[in-house]
C-alpha positions in Angstrom: 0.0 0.0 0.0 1.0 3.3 -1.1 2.9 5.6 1.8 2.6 9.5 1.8 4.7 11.8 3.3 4.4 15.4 3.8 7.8 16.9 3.4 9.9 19.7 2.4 12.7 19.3 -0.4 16.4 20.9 0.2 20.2 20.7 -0.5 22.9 20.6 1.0 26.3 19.7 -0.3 25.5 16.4 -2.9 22.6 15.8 -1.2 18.9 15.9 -1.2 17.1 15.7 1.5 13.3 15.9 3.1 12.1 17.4 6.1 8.9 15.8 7.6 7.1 14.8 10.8 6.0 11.9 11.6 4.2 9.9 14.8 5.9 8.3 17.3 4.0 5.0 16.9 5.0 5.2 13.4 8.9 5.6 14.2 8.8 2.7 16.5 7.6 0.4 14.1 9.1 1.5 10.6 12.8 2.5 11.9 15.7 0.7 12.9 19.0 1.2 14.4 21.7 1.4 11.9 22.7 -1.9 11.6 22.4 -2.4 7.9 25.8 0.1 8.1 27.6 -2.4 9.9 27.5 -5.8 8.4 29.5 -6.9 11.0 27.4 -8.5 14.1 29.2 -8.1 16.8 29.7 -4.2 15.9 25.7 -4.1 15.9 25.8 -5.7 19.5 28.7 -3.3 20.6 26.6 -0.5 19.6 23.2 -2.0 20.7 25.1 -2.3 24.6 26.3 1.5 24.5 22.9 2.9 23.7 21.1 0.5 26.2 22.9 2.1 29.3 21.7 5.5 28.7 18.2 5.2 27.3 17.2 2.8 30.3 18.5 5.4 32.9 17.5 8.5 31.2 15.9 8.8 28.3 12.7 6.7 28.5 12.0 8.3 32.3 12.6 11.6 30.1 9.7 10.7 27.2 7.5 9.2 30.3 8.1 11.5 33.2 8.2 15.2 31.4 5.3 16.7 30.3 8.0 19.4 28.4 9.6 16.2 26.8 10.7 17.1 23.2 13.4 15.9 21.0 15.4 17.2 18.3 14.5 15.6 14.7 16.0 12.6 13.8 18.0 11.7 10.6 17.2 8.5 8.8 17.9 6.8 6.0 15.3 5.3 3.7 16.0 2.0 2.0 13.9 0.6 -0.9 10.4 1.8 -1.1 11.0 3.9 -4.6 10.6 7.0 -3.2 9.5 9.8 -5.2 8.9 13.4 -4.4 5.6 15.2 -6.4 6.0 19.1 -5.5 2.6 20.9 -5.2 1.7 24.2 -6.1 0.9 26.8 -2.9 -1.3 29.8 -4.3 -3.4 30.5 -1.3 -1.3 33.4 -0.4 0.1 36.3 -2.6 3.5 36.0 -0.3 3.5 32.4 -1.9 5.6 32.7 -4.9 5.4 28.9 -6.3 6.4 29.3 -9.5 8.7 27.5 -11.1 12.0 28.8 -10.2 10.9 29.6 -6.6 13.2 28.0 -3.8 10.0 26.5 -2.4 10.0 22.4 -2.2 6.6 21.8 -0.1 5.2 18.2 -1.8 4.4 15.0 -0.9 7.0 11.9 -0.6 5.5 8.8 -1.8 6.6 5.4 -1.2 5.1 2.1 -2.3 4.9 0.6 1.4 8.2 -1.6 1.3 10.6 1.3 2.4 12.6 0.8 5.6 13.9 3.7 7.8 17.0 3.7 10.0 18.4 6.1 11.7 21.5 7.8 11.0 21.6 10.4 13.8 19.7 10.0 16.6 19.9 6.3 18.0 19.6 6.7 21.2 16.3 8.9 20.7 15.0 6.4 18.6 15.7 3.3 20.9 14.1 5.2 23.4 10.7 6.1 21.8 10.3 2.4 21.0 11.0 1.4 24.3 8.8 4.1 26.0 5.4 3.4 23.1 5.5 0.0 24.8 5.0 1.5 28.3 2.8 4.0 27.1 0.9 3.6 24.4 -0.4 7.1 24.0 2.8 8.6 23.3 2.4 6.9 20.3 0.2 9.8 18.7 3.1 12.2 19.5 5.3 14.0 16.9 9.0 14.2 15.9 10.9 15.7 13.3 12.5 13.9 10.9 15.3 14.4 8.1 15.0 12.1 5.1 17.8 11.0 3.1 18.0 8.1 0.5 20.4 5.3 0.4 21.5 3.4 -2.6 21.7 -0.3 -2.4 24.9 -0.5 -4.0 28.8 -1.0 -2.7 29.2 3.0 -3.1 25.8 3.8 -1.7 26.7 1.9 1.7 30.0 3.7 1.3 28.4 6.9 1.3 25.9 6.7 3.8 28.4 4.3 6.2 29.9 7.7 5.5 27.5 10.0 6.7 26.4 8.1 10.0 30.8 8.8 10.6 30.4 12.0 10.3 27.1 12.8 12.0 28.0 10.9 15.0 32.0 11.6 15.5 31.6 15.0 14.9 28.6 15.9 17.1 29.9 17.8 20.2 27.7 17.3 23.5 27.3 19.8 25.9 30.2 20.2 28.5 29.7 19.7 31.8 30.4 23.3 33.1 28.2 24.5 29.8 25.4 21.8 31.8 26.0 23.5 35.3 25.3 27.2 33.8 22.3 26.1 31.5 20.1 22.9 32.6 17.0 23.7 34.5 16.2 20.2 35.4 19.5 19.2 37.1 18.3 20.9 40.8 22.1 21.0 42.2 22.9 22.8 38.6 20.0 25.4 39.7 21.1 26.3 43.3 24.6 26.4 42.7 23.5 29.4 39.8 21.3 30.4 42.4 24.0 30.6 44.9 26.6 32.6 42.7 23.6 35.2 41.7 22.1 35.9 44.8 24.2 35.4 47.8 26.2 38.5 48.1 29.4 36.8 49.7 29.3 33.6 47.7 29.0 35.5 44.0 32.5 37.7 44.7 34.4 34.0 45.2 33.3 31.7 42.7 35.3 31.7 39.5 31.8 31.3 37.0 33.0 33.3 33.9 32.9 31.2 30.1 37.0 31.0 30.0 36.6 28.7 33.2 33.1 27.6 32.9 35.0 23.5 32.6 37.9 24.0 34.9 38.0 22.6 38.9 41.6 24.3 39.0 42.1 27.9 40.5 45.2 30.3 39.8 48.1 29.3 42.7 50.8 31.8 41.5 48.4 35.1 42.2 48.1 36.4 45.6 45.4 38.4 44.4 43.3 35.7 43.5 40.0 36.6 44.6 38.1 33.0 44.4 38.1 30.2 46.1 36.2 27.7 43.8 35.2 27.4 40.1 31.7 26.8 38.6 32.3 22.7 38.1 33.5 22.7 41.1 31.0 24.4 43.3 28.5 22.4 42.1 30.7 19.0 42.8 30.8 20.4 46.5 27.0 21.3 46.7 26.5 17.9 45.4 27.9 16.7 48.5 26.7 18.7 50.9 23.3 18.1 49.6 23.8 14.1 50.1 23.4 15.1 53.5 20.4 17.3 53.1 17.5 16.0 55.5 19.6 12.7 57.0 20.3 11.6 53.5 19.4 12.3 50.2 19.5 10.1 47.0 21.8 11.8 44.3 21.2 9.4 41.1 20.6 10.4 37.4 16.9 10.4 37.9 17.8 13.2 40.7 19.4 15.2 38.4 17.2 14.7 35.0 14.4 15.7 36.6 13.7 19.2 38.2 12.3 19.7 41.8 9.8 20.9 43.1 9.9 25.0 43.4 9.6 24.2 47.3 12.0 21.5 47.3 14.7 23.4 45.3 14.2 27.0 47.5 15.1 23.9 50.9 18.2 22.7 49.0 19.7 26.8 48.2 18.5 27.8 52.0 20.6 24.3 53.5 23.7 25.0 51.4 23.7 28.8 51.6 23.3 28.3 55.9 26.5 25.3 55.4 28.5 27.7 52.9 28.5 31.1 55.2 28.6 28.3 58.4 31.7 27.1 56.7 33.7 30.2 55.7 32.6 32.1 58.9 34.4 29.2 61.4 37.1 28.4 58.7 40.1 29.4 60.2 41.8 32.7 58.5 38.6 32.8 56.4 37.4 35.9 58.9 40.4 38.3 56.9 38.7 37.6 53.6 35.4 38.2 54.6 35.9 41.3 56.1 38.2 42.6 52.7 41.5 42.6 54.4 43.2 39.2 52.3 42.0 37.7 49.5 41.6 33.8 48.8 45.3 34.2 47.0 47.0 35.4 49.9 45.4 32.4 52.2 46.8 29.6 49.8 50.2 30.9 51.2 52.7 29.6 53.1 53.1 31.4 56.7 55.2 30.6 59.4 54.6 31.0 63.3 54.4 34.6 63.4 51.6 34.9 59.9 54.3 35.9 57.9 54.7 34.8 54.4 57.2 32.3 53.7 59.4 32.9 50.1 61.1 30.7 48.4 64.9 30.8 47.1 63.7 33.1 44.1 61.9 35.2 46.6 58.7 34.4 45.6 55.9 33.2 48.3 55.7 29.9 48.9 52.2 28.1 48.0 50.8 26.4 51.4 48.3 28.4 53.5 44.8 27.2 53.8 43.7 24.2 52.5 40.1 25.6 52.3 40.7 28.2 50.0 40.7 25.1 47.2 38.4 22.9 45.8 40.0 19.8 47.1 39.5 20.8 51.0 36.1 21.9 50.2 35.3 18.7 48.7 36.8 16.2 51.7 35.2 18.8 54.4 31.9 18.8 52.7 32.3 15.0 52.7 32.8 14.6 56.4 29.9 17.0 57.0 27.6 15.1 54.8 28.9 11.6 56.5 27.9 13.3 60.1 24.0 14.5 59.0 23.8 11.1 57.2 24.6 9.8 60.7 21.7 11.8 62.7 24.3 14.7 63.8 24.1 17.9 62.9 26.1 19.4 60.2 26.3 22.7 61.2 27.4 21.3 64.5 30.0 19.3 62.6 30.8 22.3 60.5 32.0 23.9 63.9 33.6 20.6 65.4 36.0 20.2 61.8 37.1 23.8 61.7 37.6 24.5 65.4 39.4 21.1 66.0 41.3 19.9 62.5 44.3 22.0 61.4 43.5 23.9 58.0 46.9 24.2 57.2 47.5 22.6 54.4 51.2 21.4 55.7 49.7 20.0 58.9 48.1 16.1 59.2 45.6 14.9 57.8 46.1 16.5 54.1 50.0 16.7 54.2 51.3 13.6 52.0 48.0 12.7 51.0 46.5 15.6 48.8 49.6 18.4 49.4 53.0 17.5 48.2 55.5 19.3 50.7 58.7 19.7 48.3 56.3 20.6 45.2 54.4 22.7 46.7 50.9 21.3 44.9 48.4 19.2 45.1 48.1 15.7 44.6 46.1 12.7 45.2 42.8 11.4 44.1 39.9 9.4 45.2 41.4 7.2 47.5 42.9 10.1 49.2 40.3 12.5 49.4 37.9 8.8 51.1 41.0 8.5 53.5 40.8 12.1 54.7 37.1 11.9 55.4 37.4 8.6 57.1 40.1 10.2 59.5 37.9 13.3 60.4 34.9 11.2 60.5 36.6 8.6 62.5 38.0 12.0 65.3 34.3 13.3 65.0 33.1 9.1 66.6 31.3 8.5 63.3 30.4 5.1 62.1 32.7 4.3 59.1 32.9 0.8 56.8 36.9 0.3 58.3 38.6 -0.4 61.2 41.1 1.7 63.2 43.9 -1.2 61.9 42.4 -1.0 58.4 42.4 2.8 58.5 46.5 3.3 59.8 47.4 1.0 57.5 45.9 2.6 54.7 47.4 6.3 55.9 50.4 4.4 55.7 50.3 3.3 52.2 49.0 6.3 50.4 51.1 8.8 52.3 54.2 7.0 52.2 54.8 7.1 56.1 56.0 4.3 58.5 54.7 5.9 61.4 51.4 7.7 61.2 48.7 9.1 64.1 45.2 8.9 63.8 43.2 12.6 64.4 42.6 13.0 68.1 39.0 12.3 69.6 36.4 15.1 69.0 34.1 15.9 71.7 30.8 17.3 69.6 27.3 17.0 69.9 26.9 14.0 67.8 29.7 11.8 69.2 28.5 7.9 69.4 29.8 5.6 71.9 33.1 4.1 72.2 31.8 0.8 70.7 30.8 2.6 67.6 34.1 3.4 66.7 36.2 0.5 68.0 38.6 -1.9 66.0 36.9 -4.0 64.0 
C-alpha cells in the first residue's frame, strides 16, 4: 500500500534531503538502528550495549516522566520503497511565490509501502521512543521531526551513507559539563549552585563562573590576588555533597538530576547549602580576613610561618601552602565529612563547627600533608582514595560510624602517604559523638 509523506525538499552539499514529521508509533515500528551500516554482528551488538545504558536510565523516564519532553529531529535513511517526491503548487497566499523557479519544495514523498527507515543520527532517541510506546501507548500519537535522506543499495551507496552516519555521530559535540552546570534547569544541584553565585552577596564575589573557566576545577596558585576560592564545576561538585546530606540523607542518582524539583524543594536545598556555605567560611580558620576585605583567597593559599608571615622561596617568591580551604579539594573532603555526620543523625552545622575548630587547616599539617599536598612541590596531589581516607580520618576523630577499622584505616594512611609511622586525628568531643563501641577496631 502506497505511503505518503508530507515533506519539504532541500540541499545541501551532494545531497537531497526531506524534512517531515511523523508519529511516534510510526517511528517505532518502521525504523531501525543502523545496523544495515555495519554488516559486522558483533559491531551491531557493541553498539546496541552502548545505547542500552543511557536510554534505560535516562531517556525513557525523560519521554515518560516530562510533560515538556521534546526531541530534536532525527535523521534516517530510507531504504527501498522507490521513493518519489511530487511538489505541489501553494497559491493560497500572494507571499507564496510557487512558481517555477521559486526555492520552495513543499510536496508530498510517496513510497510504495516496502521502504525501511533507520536512523543515522539520533539512535539513542529512537531506541528510546520504542521502548517508552511500549510502556505508554499514547505517546504513540506524539510527533517528531525527521530528516529524510536516500540510500543506494549498492557497494558506493553503503560507502556513502556508512559515511554519513561517521560523520554525523564523530563529529557531534555534547554539551560540557560546566556549559550543563550554567544552563540545565532540570539538574536541581545545577539550579542552586547558579542560584548561589547570583544571589548570595558573599558567595557571587568568590566563585570563579566566567565562560574562560566555565569547565575548569583548578584555580590560579601563582596570584596572591586571587579573589576565588572555587570554580563553577566545582562548586556544584561540592554542593552535590553537601546536599547528600540534606534531610539525614538524600539520594543523588541520574533520575535526581534529569528531573527538576519541586519549586519548594529546590528554595530547601539553596537555603541548606547557603546556611553550610556562610557556616563554613565564617568558622574556617583565616577565612574571617577575607570576609571582612582585608586578604584575599590568593594570599590564604600561602605559606606562613609561626608569626603569619609569608614564607618565600629561594627566588623570593611566596611559597604556596596556606589554607587548604581556600581550594576545591579541601572543600570537597570537608563537605564529605559534613555530609557523613548529617547522614549519621548529627548535625552538620554542628559538625561544621567541630572540623574547623578542632582539625588543622593548614594545608602542611596532618591529615592532608602527604595525602592531597605535596610538601617539596608545593601542589596538590592525590585522588579518590585520598580525598575517602581524609574523610574517614575526620569522620573517624568526629566518633562516626565508618565501613573500616582503626587497623584498616593506619594502615591505609600508611600506604598512600608513604609514612612508616602515622597518628590517627585525636577524639572530638561534639554534639553528635557515638559511643566508644561505635568506633572501635573492628
Amino acid at each position: 500500500m502506497p505511503d505518503y509523506v508530507p515533506a519539504l525538499r532541500a540541499h545541501m552539499g551532494d545531497w537531497t534531503y526531506y524534512v517531515t514529521v511523523m508519529k511516534l508509533g510510526k517511528i517505532a515500528r518502521e525504523c531501525r538502528l543502523a545496523e544495515e551500516i555495519h554488516t559486522n554482528p558483533d559491531l551491531d551488538n557493541l553498539i546496541q550495549r552502548a545505547i542500552q545504558d543511557r536510554v534505560e536510565k535516562e531517556m525513557v523516564p525523560y519521554l515518560l516522566n516530562e510533560k515538556q519532553r521534546f526531541y530534536g529531529a532525527l535523521v534516517v535513511a530510507v531504504y527501498g520503497g522507490d521513493p518519489e517526491f511530487s511538489a505541489v503548487k501553494v497559491n493560497e497566499h500572494d507571499l507564496l511565490d510557487d512558481t517555477q523557479d521559486s526555492t520552495y519544495g513543499f510536496g508530498l514523498l510517496r513510497f510504495d509501502g516496502s521502504q525501511m527507515y533507520y536512523a543515522l543520527d539520533g539512535q539513542h532517541r529512537l531506541k528510546s521512543i520504542q521502548e517508552a510506546v511500549k510502556i505508554e501507548p499514547d505517546l504513540a500519537k506524539e510527533e517528531i521531526s525527521v530528516i529524510i535522506l536516500k540510500h543506494e543499495n549498492s557497494k558506493d551507496g553503503l560507502q556513502r551513507t556508512r559515511r554519513l552516519f561517521s560523520t554525523l555521530n564523530r563529529r557531534a559535540k555534547p554539551t560540557s559539563a560546566g556549559m550543563n552546570i550554567a544552563i540545565d534547569e532540570d539538574d536541581s544541584i545545577a539550579i542552586v549552585t547558579r542560584q548561589l553565585v547570583k544571589e548570595n552577596e558573599t558567595l557571587k564575589k568568590l566563585i570563579l563562573a566566567n565562560t574562560e573557566s566555565i569547565g575548569t576545577k583548578q584555580l590560579s596558585t601563582a596570584r596572591a590576588n586571587d579573589p576565588y576560592i572555587s570554580t563553577l564545576a566545582a562548586f556544584y561538585e561540592t554542593n552535590e555533597i553537601l546536599l547528600s546530606g540534606f534531610d539525614g540523607g538524600l539520594e543523588i542518582d541520574t533520575q535526581f538530576k534529569q528531573f527538576r524539583r519541586s519549586y519548594e524543594d529546590i528554595q530547601s536545598y539553596y537555603s541548606y547549602l547557603e546556611k553550610l556555605w556562610l557556616r563554613m567560611l565564617k568558622k574556617c580558620p583565616g577565612f574571617d580576613d577575607v570576609l571582612k576585605g582585608r586578604k584575599t583567597p590568593g594570599q590564604l593559599r600561602q605559606k606562613v610561618d609561626n608569626k603569619g608571615q609569608v614564607v618565600l622561596d629561594e627566588t623570593g617568591k611566596p611559597m604556596a601552602g596556606g589554607n587548604v580551604f581556600a581550594r576545591p579539594m579541601g572543600q570537597y573532603i570537608i563537605a564529605e565529612a559534613v555530609s557523613t555526620a548529617s547522614i549519621s543523625g548529627g548535625s552538620a552545622e554542628d559538625a561544621i563547627d567541630a572540623i574547623m575548630g578542632n582539625v588543622s587547616m593548614n594545608i602542611d599539617d596532618d591529615p592532608w600533608v602527604g595525602l592531597v599536598w605535596n610538601p617539596e612541590a608545593r601542589n596538590i596531589i592525590g585522588g579518590r582514595a585520598q580525598r575517602t581516607l581524609i574523610t574517614n580520618l575526620i569522620s573517624q576523630a568526629l566518633g562516626l560510624k565508618i565501613n573500616v577499622g582503626v587497623r584498616e584505616l593506619r594502615k591505609k594512611y600508611k600506604e598512600l602517604s608513604g609514612l612508616k609511622r602515622v597518628s590517627l586525628l585525636p577524639t572530638i568531643d561534639w554534639s553528635g559523638s557515638k559511643d566508644e563501641a561505635d568506633i572501635s577496631d573492628e
